[in-house]
Each structure stands twice: as C-alpha cells, then as structure tokens.
C-alpha positions as CSV (number, residue, x, y, z in Angstrom):
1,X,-9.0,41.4,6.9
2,X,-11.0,41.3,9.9
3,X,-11.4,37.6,10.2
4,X,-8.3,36.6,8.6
5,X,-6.1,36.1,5.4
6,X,-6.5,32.8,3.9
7,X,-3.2,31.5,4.0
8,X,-2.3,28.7,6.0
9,X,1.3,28.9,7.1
10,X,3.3,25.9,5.9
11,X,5.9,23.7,8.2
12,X,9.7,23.6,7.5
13,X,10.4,20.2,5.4
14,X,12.3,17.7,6.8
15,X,15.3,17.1,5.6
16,X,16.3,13.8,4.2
17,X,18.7,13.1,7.2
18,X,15.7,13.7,9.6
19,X,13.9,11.2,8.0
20,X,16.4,8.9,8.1
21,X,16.9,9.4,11.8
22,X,13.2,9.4,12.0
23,X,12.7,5.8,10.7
24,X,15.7,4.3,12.6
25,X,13.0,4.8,15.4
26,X,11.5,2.1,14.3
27,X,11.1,-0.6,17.1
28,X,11.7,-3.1,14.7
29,X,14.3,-1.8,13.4
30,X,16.2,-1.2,16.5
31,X,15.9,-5.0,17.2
32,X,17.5,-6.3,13.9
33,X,20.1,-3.8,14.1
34,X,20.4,-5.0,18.1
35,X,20.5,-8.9,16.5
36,X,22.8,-7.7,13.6
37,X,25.6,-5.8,16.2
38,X,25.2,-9.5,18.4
39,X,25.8,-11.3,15.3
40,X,28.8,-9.6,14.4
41,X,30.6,-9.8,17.8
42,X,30.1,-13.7,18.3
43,X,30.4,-14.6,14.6
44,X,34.4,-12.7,14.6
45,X,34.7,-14.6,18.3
46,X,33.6,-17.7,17.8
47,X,33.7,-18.9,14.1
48,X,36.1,-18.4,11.2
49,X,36.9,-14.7,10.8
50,X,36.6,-14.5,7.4
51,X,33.1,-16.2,7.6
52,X,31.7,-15.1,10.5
53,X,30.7,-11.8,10.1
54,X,28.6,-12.5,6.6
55,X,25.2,-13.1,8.9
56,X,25.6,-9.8,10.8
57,X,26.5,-7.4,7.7
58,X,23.9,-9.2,5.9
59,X,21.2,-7.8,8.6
60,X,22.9,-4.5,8.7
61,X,22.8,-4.0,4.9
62,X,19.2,-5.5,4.9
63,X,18.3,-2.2,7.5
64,X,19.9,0.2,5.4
65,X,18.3,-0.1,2.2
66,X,14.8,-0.5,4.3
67,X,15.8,2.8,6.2
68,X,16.9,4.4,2.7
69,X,13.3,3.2,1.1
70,X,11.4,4.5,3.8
71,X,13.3,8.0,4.3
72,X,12.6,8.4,0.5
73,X,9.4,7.6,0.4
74,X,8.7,10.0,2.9
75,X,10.6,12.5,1.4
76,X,8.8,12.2,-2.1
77,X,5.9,13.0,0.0
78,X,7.2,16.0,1.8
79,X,8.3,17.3,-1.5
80,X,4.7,16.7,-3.6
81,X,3.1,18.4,-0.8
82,X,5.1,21.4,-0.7
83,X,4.6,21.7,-4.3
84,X,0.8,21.4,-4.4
85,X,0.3,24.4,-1.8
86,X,2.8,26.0,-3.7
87,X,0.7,25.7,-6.9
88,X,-2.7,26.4,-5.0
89,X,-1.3,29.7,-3.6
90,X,0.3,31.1,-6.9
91,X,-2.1,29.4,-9.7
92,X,-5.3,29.6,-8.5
93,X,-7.7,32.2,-9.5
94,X,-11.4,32.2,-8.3
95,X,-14.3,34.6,-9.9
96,X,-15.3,36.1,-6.8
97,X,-18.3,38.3,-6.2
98,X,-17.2,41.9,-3.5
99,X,-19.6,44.7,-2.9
100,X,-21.7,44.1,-5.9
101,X,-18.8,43.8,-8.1
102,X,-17.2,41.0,-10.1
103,X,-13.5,40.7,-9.3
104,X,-11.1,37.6,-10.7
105,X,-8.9,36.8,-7.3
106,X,-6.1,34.9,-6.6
107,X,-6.7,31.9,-3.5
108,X,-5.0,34.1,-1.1
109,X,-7.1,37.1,-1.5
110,X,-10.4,35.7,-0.7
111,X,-11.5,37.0,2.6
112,X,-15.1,36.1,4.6
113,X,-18.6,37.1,3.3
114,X,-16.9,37.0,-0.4
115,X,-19.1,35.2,-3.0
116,X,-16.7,32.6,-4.8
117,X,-17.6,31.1,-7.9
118,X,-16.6,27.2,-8.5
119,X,-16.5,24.7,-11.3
120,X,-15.5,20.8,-12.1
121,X,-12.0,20.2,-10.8
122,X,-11.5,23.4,-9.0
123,X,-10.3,23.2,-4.9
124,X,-12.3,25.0,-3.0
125,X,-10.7,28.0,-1.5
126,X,-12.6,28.2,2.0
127,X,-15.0,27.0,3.7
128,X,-18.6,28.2,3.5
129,X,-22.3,27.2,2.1
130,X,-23.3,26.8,-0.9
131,X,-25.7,29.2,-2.6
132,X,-26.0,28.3,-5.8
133,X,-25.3,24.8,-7.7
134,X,-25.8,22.8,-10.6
135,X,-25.4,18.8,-9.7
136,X,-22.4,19.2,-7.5
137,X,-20.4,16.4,-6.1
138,X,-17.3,16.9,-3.9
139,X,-14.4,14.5,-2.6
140,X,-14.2,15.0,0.7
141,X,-11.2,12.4,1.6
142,X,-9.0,15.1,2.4
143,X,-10.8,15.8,5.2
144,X,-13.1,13.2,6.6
145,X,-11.4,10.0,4.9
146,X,-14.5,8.6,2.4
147,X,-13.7,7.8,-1.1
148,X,-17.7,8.6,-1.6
149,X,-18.3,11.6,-3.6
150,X,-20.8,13.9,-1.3
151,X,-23.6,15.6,-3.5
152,X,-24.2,18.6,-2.4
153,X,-27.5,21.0,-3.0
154,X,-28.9,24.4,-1.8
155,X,-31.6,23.2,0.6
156,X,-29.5,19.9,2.3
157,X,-25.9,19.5,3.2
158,X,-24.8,22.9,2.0
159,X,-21.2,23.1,3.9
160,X,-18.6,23.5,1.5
161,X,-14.5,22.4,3.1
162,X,-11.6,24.3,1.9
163,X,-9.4,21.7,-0.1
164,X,-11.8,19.6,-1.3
165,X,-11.8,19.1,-4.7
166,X,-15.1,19.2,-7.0
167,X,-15.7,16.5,-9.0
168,X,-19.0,17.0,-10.7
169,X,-20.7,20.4,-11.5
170,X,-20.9,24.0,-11.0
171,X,-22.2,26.9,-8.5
172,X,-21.5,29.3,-5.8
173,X,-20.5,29.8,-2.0
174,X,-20.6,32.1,0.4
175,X,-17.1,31.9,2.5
176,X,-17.9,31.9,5.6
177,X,-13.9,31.1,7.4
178,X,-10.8,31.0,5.3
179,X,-7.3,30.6,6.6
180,X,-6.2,29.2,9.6
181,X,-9.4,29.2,10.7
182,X,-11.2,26.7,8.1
183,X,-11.0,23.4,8.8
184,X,-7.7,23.0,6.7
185,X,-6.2,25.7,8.6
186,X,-7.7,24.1,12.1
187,X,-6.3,20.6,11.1
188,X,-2.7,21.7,9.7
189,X,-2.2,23.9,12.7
190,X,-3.2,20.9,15.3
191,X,-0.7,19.0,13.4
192,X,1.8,21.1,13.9
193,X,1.3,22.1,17.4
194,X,1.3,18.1,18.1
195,X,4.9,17.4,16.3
196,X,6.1,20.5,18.2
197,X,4.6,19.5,21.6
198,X,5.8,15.6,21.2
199,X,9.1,16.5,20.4
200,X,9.4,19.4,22.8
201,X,7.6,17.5,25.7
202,X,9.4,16.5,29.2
203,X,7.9,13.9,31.4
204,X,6.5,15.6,34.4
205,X,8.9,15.3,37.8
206,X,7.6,12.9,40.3
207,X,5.7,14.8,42.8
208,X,4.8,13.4,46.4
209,X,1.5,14.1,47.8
210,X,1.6,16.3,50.7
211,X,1.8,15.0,53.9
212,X,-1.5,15.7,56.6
213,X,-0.6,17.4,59.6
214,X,-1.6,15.8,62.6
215,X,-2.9,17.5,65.4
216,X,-1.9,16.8,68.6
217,X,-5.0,14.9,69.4
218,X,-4.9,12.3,67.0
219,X,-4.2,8.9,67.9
220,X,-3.5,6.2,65.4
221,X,-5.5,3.7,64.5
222,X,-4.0,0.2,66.0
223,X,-3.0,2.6,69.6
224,X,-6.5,3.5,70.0
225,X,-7.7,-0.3,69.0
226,X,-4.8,-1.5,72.3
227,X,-5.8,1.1,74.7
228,X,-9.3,0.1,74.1
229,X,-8.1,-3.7,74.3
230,X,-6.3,-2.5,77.8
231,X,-9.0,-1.1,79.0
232,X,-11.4,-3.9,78.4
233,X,-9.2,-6.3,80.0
234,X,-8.5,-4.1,83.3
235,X,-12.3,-4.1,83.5
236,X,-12.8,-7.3,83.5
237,X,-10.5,-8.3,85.8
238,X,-10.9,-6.0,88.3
C-alpha cells in the first residue's frame, strides 16, 4: 500500500527472568537487600550463630517473594497484551467500503482512504474522521488517559484513534493513517525506540573546551594592570 499496512510490529516479551532482574533495580530494594547482607555478617559475628542470622534471612526472604510478585505481575501483563493484538490481528473483521464496492476485511487489510464501517464494542482499526454516525461515544483512555466517554458527531470532534474502543452507537470513517503511522503505531514505536535507546545509551566522554590561541600581542590581564601601576608610579616620582 502506498501509505502503509496497518500492522504495528510488536516487541519481543520479556522473559520472566528479565523481569525479575528488572525489579531487583528497585532502589528500595537494593537497600533492604544491602541491610539484609549487613545483618547477616554481624548477626553470625557477634551473636549466637544459630540465632543470629534469623533477622537477615528474614529480610532476604521478605525481598524475594516481593521481587517474585512484582516480576509476575508484570508478566501477566506482558502476556494479556500479547494476546489482545494477537486476537485484534486474526479476529477482527471490519465491513469496509473500496472503489464503490462492499468488501468484509480483516484489521490488517485496511489501507488509507478505505471507508470502514463501525458498531458498539468494535476497536477501531485506524485513525480517521467520522462520516457517518448514530449517537457515538468512544473510550479514549488508551490513548489520552480520561475515563470520560468522548461523543463524537459529523460536524464537531470528528477524529476517530485506532484502538479505541466504541462504547455507544454506530457509523462510518474515512481512514485517513493506519499502521505505524496512526497514533497507536506513533506511540508503540516511541516506546520502543525509548527502551532500546535507555538501554543501549553510553554517557557521553568528558570533552574539554578548546583552548584560545593567544597571539603574540596579548597581555594578560593583572600584567597590563602592574605595568600600568609601574608606570604611574615612575611618573610621579620623576
């Protein structure tokens, strides 16, 4: 297509074991396991050796199961998101209005200047404007973060976003940028580009500012302030 498949390529999953190393990060963390490792060491020097080391493997335990609940939190994430785009792409079929003629398309095949047909609880495919609608109302959270359902109508606040969802109604849009270039495309692929970059990035090396030649000419400040001085005083006394 000239402007573009609508497909949004999808990031590698972490693994379960990169989220676990992921929240060990956690500066919080890293002090309670600090505080756990010092309580160990004194606790088997200076107290009872078969006491003393309950108060440290108490912590350490205590950062385990909070890095294990974390890592599988995140993981249950990871995984339901990987399945939703997985369903989008293979389940969802759009009526979709090409050259005149009525065609029933899967998400993927939608290309710009189609005409796509939309009901209740459909996620729209693309972005575009709306052409046609019957008492619309969208959730917009995906994108901009408010719970508020937008209404949307023909003659004000016709942009449609692709992954909304529609909560109330009916009509039509023209698709006017699908794939990586809708604003689910623009976002995913910022967000990508920003994990790749942060964990790729190298502080910059330390660079000196040049150093100003100085021409032969030039005579520092505080030696032209004591020939002056010298001069000044020579006149005077003489």
């Amino acid at each position: 297509a000239t402007f573009g498949c609508n497909v949004i390529p999808t990031k590698k999953p972490k693994t379960f074991l990169q989220l676990v190393w992921e929240a060990l990060h956690d500066a919080t963390l890293i002090i309670l396991i600090g505080a756990a490792i010092v309580s160990l060491v004194l606790g088997l020097i200076f107290e009872d050796q078969t006491t003393g080391w309950i108060d440290g493997f108490a912590i350490m335990v205590a950062v385990v199961v909070v890095v294990i609940v974390a890592a599988a939190n995140d993981y249950s994430k990871e995984k339901q998101f990987q399945d939703l785009q997985k369903q989008i792409k293979q389940d969802q079929n759009f009526s979709v209005i090409r050259g005149g003629s009525i065609f029933s398309l899967n998400v993927t095949e939608i290309v710009v200047g189609d005409v796509v047909s939309f009901k209740y609880g459909d996620a729209l495919p693309a972005d575009g404007v709306l052409i046609e609608g019957n008492d619309i109302r969208v959730d917009e959270s995906s994108m901009t973060g408010e719970n508020d359902h937008v209404k949307k109508r023909p003659d004000r606040d016709i942009i449609l976003l692709s992954s909304t969802q529609v909560m109330e109604g009916s009509g039509k849009m023209l698709v006017c940028a699908v794939g990586v270039h809708s604003q689910a495309g623009v976002i995913f692929t910022l967000m990508n580009q920003g994990e790749k970059k942060t964990s790729d990035q190298k502080p910059p090396p330390l660079q000196t500012p040049p150093k100003r030649p100085i021409s032969q000419n030039h005579v520092p400040l505080p030696r032209r302030a004591a020939a002056a001085t010298t001069r000044q005083t020579n006149r005077f006394s003489s």
